[in-house]
N, C-alpha and C positions, 0 to 999 in steps of 0.2 A: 351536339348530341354524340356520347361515344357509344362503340360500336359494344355491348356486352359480351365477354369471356365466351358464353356460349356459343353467340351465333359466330365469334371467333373460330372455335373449334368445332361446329359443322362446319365450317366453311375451308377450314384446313383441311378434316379430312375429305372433302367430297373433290379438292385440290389434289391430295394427297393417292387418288383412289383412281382419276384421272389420268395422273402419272404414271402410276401402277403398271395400269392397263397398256400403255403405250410401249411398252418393253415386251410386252406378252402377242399384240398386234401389229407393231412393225418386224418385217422382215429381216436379217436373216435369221432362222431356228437355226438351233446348236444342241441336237440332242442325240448324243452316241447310242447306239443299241446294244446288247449283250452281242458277242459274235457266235454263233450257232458251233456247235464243235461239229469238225468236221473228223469224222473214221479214218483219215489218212494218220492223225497226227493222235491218235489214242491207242495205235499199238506201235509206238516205233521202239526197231530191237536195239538191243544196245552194238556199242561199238565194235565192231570186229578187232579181234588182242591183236592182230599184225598193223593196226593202224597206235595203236599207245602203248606199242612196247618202247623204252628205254633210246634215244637216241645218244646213239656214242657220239663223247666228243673227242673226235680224231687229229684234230690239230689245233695250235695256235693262228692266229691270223695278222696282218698289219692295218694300219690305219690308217688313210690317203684323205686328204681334205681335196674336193673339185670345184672348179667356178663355171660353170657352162651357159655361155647365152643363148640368153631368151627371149621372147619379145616385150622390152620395153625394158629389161634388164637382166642382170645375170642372175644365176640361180648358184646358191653354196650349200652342200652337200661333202658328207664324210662315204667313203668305201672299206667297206672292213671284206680285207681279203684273206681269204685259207691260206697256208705256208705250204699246203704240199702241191706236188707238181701237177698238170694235167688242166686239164679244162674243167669247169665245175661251174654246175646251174645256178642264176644270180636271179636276185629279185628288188624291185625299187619300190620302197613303201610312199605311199602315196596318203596324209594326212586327213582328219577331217575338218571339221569348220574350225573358225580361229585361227592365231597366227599361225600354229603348226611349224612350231620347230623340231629340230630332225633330233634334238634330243631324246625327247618322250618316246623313241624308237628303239633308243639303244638295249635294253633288254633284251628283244626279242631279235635283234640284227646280231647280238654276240653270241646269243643260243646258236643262231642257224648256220652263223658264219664258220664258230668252234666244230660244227656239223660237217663243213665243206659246201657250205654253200656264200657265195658274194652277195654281199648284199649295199643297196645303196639307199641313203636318207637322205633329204636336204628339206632344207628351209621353203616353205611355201612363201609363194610369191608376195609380193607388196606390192606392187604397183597393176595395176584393175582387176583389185579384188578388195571389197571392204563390207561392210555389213547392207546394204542396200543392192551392190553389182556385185553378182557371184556370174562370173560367163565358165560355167564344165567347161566349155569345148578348150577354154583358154589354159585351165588347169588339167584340162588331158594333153594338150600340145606339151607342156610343161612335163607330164610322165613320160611321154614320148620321146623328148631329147635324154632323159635318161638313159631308157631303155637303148635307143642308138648307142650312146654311152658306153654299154656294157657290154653292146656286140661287139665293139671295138678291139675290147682289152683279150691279149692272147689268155689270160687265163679264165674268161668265160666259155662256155657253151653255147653259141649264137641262137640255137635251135630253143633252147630253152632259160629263158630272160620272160620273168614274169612278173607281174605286178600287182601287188598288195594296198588295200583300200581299207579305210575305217568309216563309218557311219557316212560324210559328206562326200568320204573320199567312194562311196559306195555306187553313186552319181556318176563321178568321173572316170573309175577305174573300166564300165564297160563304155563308155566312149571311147576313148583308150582304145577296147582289143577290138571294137566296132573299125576303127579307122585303119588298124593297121595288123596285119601279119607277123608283123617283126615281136609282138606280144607273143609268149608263147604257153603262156599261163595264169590264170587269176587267181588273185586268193581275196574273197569278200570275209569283213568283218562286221557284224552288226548295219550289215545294207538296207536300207530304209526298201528302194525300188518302189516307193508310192511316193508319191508329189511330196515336195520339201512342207507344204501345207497342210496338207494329210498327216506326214510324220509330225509335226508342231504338234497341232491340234489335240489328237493322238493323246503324246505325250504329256501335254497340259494338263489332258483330262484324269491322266492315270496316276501325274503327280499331285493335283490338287485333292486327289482322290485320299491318296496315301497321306497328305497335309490333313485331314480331315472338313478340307474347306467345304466351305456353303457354296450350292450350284449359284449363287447370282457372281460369284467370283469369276467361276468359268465362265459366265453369258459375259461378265464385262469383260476379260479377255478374249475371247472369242470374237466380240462381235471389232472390238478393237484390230484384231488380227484381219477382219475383214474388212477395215477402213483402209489395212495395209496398202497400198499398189505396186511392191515390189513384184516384178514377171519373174524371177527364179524361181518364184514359191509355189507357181503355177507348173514346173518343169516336170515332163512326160517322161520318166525312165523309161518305157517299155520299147518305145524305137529302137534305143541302142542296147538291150539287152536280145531284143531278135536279131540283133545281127551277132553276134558271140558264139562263135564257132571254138572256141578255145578250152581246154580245160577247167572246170574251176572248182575252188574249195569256197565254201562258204559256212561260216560258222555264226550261230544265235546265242545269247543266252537267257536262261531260263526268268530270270531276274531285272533282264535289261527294260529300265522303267523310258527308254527315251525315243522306241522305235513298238511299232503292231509286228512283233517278229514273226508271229502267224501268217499275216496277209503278207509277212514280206516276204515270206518264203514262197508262199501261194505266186505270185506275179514274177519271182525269179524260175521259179519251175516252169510258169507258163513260158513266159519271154525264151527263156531256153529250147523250151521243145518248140516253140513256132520256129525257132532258127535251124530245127531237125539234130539240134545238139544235143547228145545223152552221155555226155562226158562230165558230168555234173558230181559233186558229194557234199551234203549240206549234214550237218554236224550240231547239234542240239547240247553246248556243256549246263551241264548241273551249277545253279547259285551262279552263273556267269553273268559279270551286268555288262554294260553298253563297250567297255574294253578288253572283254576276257576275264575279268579281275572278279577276284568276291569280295565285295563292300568293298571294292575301289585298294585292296592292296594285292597277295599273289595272285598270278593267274591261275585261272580256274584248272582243275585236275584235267590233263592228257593234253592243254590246248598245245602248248609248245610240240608236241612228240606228236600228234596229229599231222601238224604243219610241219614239221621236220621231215616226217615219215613220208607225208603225201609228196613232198617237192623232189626228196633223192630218188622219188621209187619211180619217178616219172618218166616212159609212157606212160607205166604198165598199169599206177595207181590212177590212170588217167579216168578207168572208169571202174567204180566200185562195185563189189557184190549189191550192196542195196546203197538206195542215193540217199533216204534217210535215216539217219541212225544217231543218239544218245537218248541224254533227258526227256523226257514229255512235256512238250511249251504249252502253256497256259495262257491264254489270250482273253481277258473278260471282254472286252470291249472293242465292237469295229473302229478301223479308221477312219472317220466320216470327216469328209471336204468342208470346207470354212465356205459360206458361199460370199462371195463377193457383194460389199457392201451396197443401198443402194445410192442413189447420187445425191441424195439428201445427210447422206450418214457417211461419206466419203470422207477421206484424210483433209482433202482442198474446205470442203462445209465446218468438217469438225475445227480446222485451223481457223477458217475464218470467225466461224459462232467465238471459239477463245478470244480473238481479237475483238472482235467489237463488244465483248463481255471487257476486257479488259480497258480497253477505250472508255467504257461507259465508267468503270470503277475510278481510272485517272480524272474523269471529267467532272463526274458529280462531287466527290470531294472538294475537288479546285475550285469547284464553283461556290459551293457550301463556305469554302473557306474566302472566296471574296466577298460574297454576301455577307458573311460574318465581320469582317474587315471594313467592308465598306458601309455598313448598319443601315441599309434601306431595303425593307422587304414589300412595299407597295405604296398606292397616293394616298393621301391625307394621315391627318394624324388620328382618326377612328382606325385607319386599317393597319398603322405604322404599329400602334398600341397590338393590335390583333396578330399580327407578324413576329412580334415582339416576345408574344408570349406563347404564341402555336409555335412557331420553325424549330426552336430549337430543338424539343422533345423528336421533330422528324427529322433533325439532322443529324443528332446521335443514333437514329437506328439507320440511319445511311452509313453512319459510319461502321458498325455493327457487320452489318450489311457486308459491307465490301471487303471486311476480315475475315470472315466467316465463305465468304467466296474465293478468296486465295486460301485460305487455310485448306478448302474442298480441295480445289485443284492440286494440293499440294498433297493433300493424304491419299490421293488418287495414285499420283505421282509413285510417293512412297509406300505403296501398298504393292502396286505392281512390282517396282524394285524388291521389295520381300519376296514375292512369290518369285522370282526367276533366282533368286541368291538361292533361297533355301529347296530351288528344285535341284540343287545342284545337291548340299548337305541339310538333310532335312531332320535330322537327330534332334529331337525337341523345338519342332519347328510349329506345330500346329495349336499351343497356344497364342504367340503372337501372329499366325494367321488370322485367326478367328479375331482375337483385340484388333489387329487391326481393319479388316472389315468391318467392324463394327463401329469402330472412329469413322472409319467413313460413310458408313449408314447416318449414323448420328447426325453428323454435319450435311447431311444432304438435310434431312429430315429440321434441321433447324434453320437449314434457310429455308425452306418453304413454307417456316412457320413465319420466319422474320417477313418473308415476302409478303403474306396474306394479312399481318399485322401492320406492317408499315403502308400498306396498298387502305387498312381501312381506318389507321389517323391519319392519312391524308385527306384522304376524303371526307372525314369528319371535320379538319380543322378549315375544309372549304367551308361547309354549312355553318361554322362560327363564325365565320366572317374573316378568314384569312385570302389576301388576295396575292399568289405568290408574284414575285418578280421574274425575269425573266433567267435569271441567272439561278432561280430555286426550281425553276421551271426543268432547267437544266442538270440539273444535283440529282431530281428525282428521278426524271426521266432516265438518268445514264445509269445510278444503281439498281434502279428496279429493271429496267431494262436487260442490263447485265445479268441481274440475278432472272431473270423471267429466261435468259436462253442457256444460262447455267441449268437451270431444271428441266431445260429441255432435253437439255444433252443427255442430263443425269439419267434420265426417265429412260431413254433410247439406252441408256449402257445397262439398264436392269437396278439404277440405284433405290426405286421407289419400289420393286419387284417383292412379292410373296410368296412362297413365306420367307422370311428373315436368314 
């Protein structure tokens, strides 16, 4: 007896609708709020003209290559030094995430240097630090032999050797002046100061935004970021930001899609005054994305002469007429925390369900194909005949099957790989967003068909009188199987999720 078309397709969708719901009622939610504007950040005045007037440049400089050890290796590093005489205030730029070569510096080290200021870059470390182990404290020890460094040299200024930080480097650089005195000023770049989780997420939300992606994109990254269990991503800036007694400049831009520059300002302000420090000047440039840069080529208007101005002028520019002052930041959307996955939906679950999905797909095939091989599907020859002509039709959608399940895994795969490329350059990015979410809808969407189909000619070619052997026993059991925890998974990332 077959199963009719019909009750095929109730029977998928009521599968289908089941799935749904299980994205909607297991835990964690992922749902950013608009962020309230706050009155501090809606009248701020512009720049004061002694902070972006014109920085002379007063001399030539040389250029020193250093190797200074570290722990667990050396660190190499360029010094670009002023030519004229005297002692003059230095500063060590301190990278953010990725390798962080002391290249990407050079620009902004020859401005300051031409200025009469030293300035030192080096190569971020390699050895424990990789995409999984980020230890701050190990990459502030790391700015810190710098900084020693520059006390050193007769033609620095001891008093004043300060330290420059970008996005990851934002993390590091107040541990840094948290640890030691010998810091005698900061300069924060696009500082996150909310949990490396927080800034992700954040970011995610504000790039898939601008992609035009569909929200089930962000629930399935989200809730992935939440199977994470890397502990950097959980990391507290605000201990070492209360201990920062030091100077600091810290600059946003208005544009920066990769940080909550609002809240980050918010918790740098805070963490500072809990430390009784009002030496603060936070700086707001126009069109500035996450490097100073507009659309990633010049730097944005005044950032150079900002930073020039504030470091030569130091004491005195230690503390500003007002602490905030350019462009107006626009913040749609809060930072809101990933919450951690639960133990069901965990990186260790998720890796295993892939495994024994994957187990099942090797094993039913194998089996299918020795059954096939070795032409005995049960006793007699009534049920041999009956085997004979039921198995095959369920062993081609086994096969079906277990295509259609890698194919998932793999558009999943390459779906995510899109959206992290194109958060990067996103110029004509959001129709192959959307195609590609939708390939992977699709493929969800059709094994749960193949699953519900194959699940009811089997059962069908029982009641004809198929008696399977033990090794068809095996073929069925390990693809459906596979596919039955494939759709569970699906269902928990938001693949079966409404609307579309």
């Amino acid at each position: 007896m077959r199963t009719g078309r019909g009750t095929l397709s109730v029977a998928a969708g009521l599968v289908l609708v089941a799935l749904a719901s299980v994205g909607y009622v297991l835990p964690p939610p992922f749902d950013p709020q608009p962020l309230k504007a706050d009155q501090t950040f809606q009248s701020i005045p512009a720049q004061p003209a002694s902070e972006v007037r014109p920085v002379p440049s007063i001399t030539s400089f040389r250029v020193e290559d250093v190797s200074l050890p570290a722990e667990g290796q050396r660190l190499e590093g360029t010094v670009r030094a002023p030519l004229t005489p005297g002692r003059h205030p230095a500063m060590v730029f301190v990278s953010g995430s990725g390798n962080g070569s002391r290249t990407e510096f050079t620009p902004q080290a020859e401005f300051l240097s031409r200025a009469g200021v030293v300035t030192l870059a080096f190569d971020k470390r390699s050895v424990g630090y990789n995409f999984r182990d980020r230890d701050f404290s190990l990459l502030a020890d790391d700015a810190l032999r710098m900084v020693e460094y520059l006390r050193t040299r007769p033609d620095v200024d001891p008093s004043r050797v300060g330290v420059w930080g970008v996005s990851e480097g934002g993390w590091v650089v107040p541990i840094a002046a948290a640890k030691s005195s010998s810091v005698g000023f900061v300069v924060l770049v696009s500082s996150p100061n909310v949990s490396p989780l927080r800034q992700v997420a954040w970011a995610l939300n504000e790039q898939l935004l601008r992609l035009h992606a569909p929200v089930g994109a962000r629930d399935l990254l989200t809730r992935a970021m939440g199977a994470v269990g890397f502990t950097f991503l959980r990391y507290d800036a605000m201990p070492a930001l209360r201990r920062v007694r030091q100077p600091v400049l810290a600059f946003y831009g208005t544009t920066d899609p990769s940080i909550p520059f609002v809240e980050s300002t918010q918790a740098l302000i805070t963490g500072l005054k809990e430390a009784g420090n009002e030496d603060y000047t936070i700086r707001f440039m126009d069109k500035g994305d996450h490097a100073m840069r507009i659309n990633g080529g010049p730097f944005t208007r005044s950032y150079l002469e900002t930073m020039g101005n504030w470091i030569l002028g130091l004491p005195g520019t230690a503390r500003p007429a007002v602490h905030l002052a350019g462009a107006t930041p626009v913040q749609r959307f809060q930072a809101t925390d990933v919450p951690a996955a639960p133990w069901y939906a965990g990186g260790t679950m998720l890796g295993l369900t892939i495994c024994l999905a994957v187990v099942g797909y090797v094993a039913g095939p194998v089996a299918a194909m020795v059954e096939r091989l070795r032409g005995r599907g049960g006793r007699g020859r009534r049920t041999a005949e009956a085997n004979a002509e039921l198995w095959p039709p369920i062993r081609r959608r086994l096969y079906r099957m277990g295509w259609t399940g890698v194919g998932l895994l793999a558009s999943v795969v390459a779906f995510i790989t899109l959206l992290v490329l194109f958060s990067v350059n996103q110029a004509g990015a959001w129709p192959a967003v959307l195609a590609g979410w939708l390939v992977v809808r699709v493929l969800a969407v059709l094994m749960l068909v193949q699953e519900v189909t194959a699940v009811a000619a089997f059962v069908s070619a029982l009641r004809e009188g198929m008696r399977p052997g033990r090794r068809q026993h095996v073929a069925v059991a390990g693809v459906l199987g596979g596919t039955g925890l494939l759709l569970v998974a699906a269902a928990y990332y938001g693949l079966f999720a409404f609307p579309w």
